[in-house]
Steps between C-alpha positions, in 0.01 A plus 500: 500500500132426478307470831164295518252518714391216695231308434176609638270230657135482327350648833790806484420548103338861495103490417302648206213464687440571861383189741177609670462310835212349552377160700251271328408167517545318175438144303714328283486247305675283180489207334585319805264637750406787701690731824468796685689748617506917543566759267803717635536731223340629194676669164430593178721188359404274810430380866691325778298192626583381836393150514608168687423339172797410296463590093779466264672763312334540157198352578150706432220582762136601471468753789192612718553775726268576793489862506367683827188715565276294326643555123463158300817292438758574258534239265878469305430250225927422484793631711841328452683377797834745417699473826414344890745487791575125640 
């Protein structure tokens, strides 16, 4: 008999790349206008965006991060919306 193993949620998957927490304030925007939110989390692959702004699945971003202590912004020229909760 064959035993599987259940099926790990995307937030359970294990990482290749640890998430560095951080907190910065970030714009977004599309073709279909701008939002804001915070940047939770930062990885080699990626970032979590917390934002009251809804954006679809699949659609692409240009980013710009307000890093602190002066540094200038960082600018992310396309990010793909991958996965959001609600």
């Amino acid at each position: 008999m064959t035993h599987s193993q259940p099926r790990q949620r995307h937030d359970e998957r294990p990482r290749y790349a640890p998430r560095v927490p951080v907190q910065y304030q970030v714009i977004f925007q599309n073709e279909t206008g701008l939002g804001e939110g915070t940047v939770a989390n930062l990885s080699l692959p990626g970032a979590a965006v917390e934002s009251r702004s809804s954006v679809p699945l699949g659609r692409y971003l240009k980013l710009n991060m307000f890093l602190p202590d002066q540094h200038p912004s960082l600018k992310v020229m396309q990010a793909a919306v991958r996965w959001k909760n609600g």
